[in-house]
N, C-alpha and C positions, 0 to 999 in steps of 0.2 A: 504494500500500500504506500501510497505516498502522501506528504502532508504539506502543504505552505508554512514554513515558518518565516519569522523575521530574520534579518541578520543583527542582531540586539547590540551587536558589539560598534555599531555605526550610531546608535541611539546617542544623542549629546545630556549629558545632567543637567537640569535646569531649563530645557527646553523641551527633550523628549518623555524624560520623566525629571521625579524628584525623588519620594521615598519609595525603597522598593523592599521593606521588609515584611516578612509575614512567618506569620508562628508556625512551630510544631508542634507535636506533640515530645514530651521529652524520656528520652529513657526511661529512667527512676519513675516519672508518672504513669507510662506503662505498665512499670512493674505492680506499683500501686492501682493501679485499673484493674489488674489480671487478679490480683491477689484482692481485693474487694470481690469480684466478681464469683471467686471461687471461696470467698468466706459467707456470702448470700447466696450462694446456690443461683447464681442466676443464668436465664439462657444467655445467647450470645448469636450474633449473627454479623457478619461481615460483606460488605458492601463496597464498591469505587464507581465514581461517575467519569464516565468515558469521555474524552477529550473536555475534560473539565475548566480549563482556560475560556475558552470559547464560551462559556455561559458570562462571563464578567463581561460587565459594558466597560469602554477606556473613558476617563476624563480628559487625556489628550485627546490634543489633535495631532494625529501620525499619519502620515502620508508614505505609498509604498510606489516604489517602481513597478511597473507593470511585469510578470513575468512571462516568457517567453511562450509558455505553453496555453494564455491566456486564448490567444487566436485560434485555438486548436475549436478550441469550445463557443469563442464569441465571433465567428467570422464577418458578421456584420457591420463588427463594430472598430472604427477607425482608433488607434489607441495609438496616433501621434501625438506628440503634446501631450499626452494625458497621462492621469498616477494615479492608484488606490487610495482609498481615505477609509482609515481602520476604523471598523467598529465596536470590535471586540478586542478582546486582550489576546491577542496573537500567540501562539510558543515564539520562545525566542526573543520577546521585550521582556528587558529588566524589570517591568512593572509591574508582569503578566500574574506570577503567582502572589503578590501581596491586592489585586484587583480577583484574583480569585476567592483567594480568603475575604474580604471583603464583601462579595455575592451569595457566597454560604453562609458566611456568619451573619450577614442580615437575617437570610433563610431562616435556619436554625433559632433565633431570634424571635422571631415573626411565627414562629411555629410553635413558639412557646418553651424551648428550652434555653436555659443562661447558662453562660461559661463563666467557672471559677473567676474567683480574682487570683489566684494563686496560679492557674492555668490556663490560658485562654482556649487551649485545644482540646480541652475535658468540657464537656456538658451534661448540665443534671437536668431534667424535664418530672415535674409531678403531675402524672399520667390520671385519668380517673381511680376511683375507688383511692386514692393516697398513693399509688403507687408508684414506684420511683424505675426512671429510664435514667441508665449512663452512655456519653456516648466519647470516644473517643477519635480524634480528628489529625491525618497526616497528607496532608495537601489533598491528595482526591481517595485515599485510602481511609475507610471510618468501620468503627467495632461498635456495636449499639448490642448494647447488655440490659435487661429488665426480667423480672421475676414471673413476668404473665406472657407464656407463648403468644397467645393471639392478638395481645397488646403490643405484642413485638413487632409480631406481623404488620399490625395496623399502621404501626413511624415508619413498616419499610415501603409500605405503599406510600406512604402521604411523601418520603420523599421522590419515588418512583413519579408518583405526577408531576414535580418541577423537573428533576432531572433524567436522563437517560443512564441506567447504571446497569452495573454487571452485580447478580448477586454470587456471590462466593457460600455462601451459607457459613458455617460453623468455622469458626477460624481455624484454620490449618498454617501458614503462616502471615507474615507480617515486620515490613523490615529485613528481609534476608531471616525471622529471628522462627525459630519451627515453633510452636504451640500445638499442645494436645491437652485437652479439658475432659478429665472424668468426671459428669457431674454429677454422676449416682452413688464415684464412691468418694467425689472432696477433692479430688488431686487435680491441679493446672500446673504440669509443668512445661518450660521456656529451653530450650536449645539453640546452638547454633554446631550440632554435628555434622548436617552436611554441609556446611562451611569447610570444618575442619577435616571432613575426608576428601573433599576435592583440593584442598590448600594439601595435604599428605601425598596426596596422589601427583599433584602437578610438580611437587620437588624430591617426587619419587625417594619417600620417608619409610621406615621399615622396622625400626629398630625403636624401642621406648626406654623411656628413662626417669625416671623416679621423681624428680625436681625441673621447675625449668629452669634454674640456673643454679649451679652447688652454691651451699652455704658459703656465706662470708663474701661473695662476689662482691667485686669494685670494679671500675676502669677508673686509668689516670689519664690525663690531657694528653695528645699526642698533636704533632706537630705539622706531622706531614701523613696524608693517608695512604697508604699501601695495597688499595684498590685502583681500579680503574673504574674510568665513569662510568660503564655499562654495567659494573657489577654494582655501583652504589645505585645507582636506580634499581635495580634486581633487588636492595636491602630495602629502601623505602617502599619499594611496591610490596615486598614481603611484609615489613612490619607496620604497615596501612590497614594491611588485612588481619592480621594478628592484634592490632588496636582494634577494628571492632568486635571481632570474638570477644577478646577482654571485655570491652563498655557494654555486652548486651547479655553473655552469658557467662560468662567465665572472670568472677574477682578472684581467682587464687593464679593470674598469670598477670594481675595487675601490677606487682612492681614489677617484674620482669619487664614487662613493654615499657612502662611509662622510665624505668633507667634508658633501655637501649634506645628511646627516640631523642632522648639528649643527643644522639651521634648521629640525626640524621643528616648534617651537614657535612661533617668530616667523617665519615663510618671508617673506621680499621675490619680486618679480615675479622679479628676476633669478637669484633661485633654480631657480623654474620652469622658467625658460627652459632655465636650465644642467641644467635634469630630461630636457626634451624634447631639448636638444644629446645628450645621452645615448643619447639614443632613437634619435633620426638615426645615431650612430654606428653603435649595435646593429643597424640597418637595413641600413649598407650592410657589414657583418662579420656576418653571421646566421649564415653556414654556417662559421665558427672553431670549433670546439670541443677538449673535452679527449679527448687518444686515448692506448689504453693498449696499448704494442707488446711481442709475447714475446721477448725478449732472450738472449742466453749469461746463466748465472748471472754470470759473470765482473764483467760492466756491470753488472748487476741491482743496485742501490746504494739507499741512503738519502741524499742529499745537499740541504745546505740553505742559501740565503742571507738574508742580514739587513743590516738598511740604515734610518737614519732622517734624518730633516729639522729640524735641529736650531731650535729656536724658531720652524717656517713658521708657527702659526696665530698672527692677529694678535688674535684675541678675546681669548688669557689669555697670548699667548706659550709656550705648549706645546709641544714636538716630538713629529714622528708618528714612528711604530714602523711598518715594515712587513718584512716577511718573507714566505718561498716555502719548501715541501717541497719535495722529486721522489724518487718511488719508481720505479726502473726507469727513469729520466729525461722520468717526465709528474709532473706536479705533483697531489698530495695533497690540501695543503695552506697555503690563502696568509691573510694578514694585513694590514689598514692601523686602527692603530687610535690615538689622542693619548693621549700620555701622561700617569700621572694627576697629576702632582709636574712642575714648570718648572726643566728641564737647566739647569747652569748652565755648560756646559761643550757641545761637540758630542762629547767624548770620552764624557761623562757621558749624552749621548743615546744614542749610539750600545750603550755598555753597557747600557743597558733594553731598548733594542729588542733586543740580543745573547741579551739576558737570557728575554725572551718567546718568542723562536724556540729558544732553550734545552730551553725548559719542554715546547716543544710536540713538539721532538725526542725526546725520552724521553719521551713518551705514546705515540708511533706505534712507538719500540723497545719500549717494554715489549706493546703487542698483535704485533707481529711475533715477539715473545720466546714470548709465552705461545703462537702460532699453534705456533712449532718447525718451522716448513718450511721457515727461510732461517736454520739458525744462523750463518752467518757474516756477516751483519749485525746481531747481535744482540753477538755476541763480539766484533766489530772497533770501534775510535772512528768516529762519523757526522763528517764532514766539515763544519765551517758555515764559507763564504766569508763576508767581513767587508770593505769596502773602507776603512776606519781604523786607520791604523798606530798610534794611540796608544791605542788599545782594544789590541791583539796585545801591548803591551810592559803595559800593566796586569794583563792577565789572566793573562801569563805568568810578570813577574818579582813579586815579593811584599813591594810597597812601597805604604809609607799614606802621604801626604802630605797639605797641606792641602788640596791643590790635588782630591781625589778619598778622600777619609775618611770623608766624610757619605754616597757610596751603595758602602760596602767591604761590605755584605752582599750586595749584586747583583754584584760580580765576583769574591766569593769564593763565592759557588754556582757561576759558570762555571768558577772556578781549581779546585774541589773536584770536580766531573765531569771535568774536564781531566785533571789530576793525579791523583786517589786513584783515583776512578772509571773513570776512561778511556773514557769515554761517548762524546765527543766532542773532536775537534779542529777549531782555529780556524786558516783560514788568508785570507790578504790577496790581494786582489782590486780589478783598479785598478774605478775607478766605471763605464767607460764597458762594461765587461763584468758589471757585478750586475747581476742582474737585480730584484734587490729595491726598487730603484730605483723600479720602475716603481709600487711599491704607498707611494711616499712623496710624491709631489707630480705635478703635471700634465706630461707630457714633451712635442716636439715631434713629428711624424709622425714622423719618420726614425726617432730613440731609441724610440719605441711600436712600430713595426712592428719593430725588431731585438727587442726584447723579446718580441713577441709572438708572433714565428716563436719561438721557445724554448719556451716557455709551453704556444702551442694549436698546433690543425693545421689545416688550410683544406680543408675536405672540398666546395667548389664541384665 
């Protein structure tokens, strides 16, 4: 088939367009979509509306060259002198998909469902009888979840009249990311296996290996790299695709990636290799993934840990921040990322990285707030484990010394949710049970598989 698009890149700013942003949906609130969805038993139905640009009307005025093939069809019509004048939002205009979002989100709107404040791509609709529609939105890909089959039915018609859609039914994937929903017996679990057997297969992998990178791993700055350009593009396209495994189903290969993409500029051989030790790993752990089980409300929790590495990178001396959600006791939401200022304390790391799983804790309260299907995790303080006792006595008691004066605006955002807010509380956790651990430096098999039994589930 073939399709007219723009050539967007000839578009001028300021003249052709201006803003061209438009939302997603985001990881982490997927994960919380899927894991709500499998904690209320609710159906689920999977939908995309076919050449969905083309429904947005443009606020410019875009004018096109006529193309070549136009005569084929209009031969009557003289097209010297003359151009197209767009009416739609074309593929290929920079403006196209934020004019899309735009048109649905009226939609949607107008239809009676609101998006979060916390999410613009999440929508709740209170359906008749009280009953509550979720629906999740990824440019023209959407998941509409509700507890009443034929109420389901009913939003996929009412959107079927405005738009022309393909229905998918029952979600099978989404994202590249595989989904399977048992809903008879509680279980939604999340992969990205066939990912990782065609990533195995195309750098012909064979051989597994226990960790993805040995305990204790570092790199130092190197000068000059010992690659050739073709092989460092062979490393960033590998570890492009191993960045989204990690971000969508796999946190126990999260600091591995998130060290080796430091070196996407200058990558050494032995970066590579530590790409492909990755691979091997993923090869013989394929079938671990994230599983989402229906629980008592009682358990049904927000709970979170944080943990960092105080000065591990030796390129600037930085410490990593790493951090885990868990909603209903599967994980959400995980982190390994260097921090951007040089701790000068491990007290003072640890409060950044405390600081960051903070932040990310009340984003996931305030969409479970705005959802209103779980208030009493919304009203109660989130739990964040902490294995530093000297971060628990800064945050709690309300002393500036010399010793921690210079980052008193990062423990007094956690002292001020603690205290005024009651967002959260911090409580201590010896090391050998955080699990946050495992997203700050390289563990040994033993410490990775205790972690990782926590984390994922082994669906062999």
């Amino acid at each position: 088939k073939a399709r007219l698009v723009v050539i967007g890149c000839l578009a001028v700013e300021g003249i052709d367009y201006t803003e061209t942003y438009a939302p997603v949906t985001k990881l982490p609130s997927l994960r919380v979509f899927l894991s709500l969805v499998c904690q209320f038993n609710l159906y689920m139905f999977q939908l995309d509306v076919d050449t969905a640009f083309l429904y947005a009307d443009l606020e410019e005025e875009i004018y096109l060259e006529i193309p070549p093939m136009f005569t084929y069809y209009h031969k009557s019509i003289d097209i010297r002198n003359k151009c197209l004048r767009l009416q739609k939002a074309l593929y290929g205009l920079p403006q196209a998909p934020r004019a899309w979002f735009r048109t649905i989100d009226k939609f949607f709107k107008e239809s009676g469902y609101k998006p979060l404040i916390h999410e613009p791509c999440i929508y709740i609709k209170v359906c008749r009888n009280q009953s509550i529609a979720l629906m999740t939105l990824y440019v023209d890909d959407m998941i509409i979840a509700h507890n009443n089959y034929e109420e389901l039915m009913r939003l996929v018609t009412e959107i079927e009249r405005k738009f022309q859609i393909k229905k998918i039914g029952i979600p099978k994937k989404m994202l590249g990311i595989s989904i399977k929903y048992k809903k008879d017996e509680g279980l939604l679990d999340i992969s990205t296996k066939d990912k990782i057997i065609e990533l195995t297969k195309e750098y012909q992998i064979n051989e597994k290996v226990a960790v993805p990178l040995p305990a204790g791993t570092k790199f130092k700055k190197e000068e000059k790299s010992d690659m050739t350009e073709e092989d460092k593009t062979k490393y960033r396209s590998l570890l492009g695709k191993l960045m989204f495994i990690m971000v969508a189903t796999r946190p126990d290969i999260a600091f591995a990636v998130s060290l080796l993409a430091r070196y996407m500029n200058n990558p050494m051989n032995i970066h590579y290799q530590s790409a492909i030790n990755i691979l091997k790993y993923l090869y013989g752990t394929v079938n671990w993934t994230v599983v989402f089980k229906r629980k008592s409300f009682e358990t049904y929790n927000l709970v979170a840990y944080s943990d960092s590495d105080w000065g591990g990178d030796l390129l600037n001396r930085r410490s990593r921040s790493g951090g885990v959600i868990f909603l209903g006791g599967s994980p959400i939401y995980w982190s390994s990322n260097i921090q951007t200022l040089v701790a000068l304390s491990s007290a003072e790391a640890e409060i950044n990285a405390l600081k960051e799983i903070v932040k990310s804790v009340l984003w996931i309260r305030g969409i479970l707030k705005d959802i209103q299907l779980l208030p009493g995790i919304s009203s109660k303080p989130t739990l964040i484990y902490e294995d530093n006792s000297s971060v628990l006595e800064i945050v709690i008691n309300p002393e500036v010394s010399k010793r921690n004066r210079h980052y008193d605006m990062s423990y007094h955002f956690i002292r001020e949710n603690i205290e005024e807010f009651k967002n959260i509380l911090i409580r201590w956790i010896d090391t050998d049970n955080n699990v946050a651990d495992l997203f700050t430096k390289a563990l040994d098999e033993k410490k990775l598989s205790y972690f990782r039994e926590i984390i994922l589930v082994n669906k062999d």
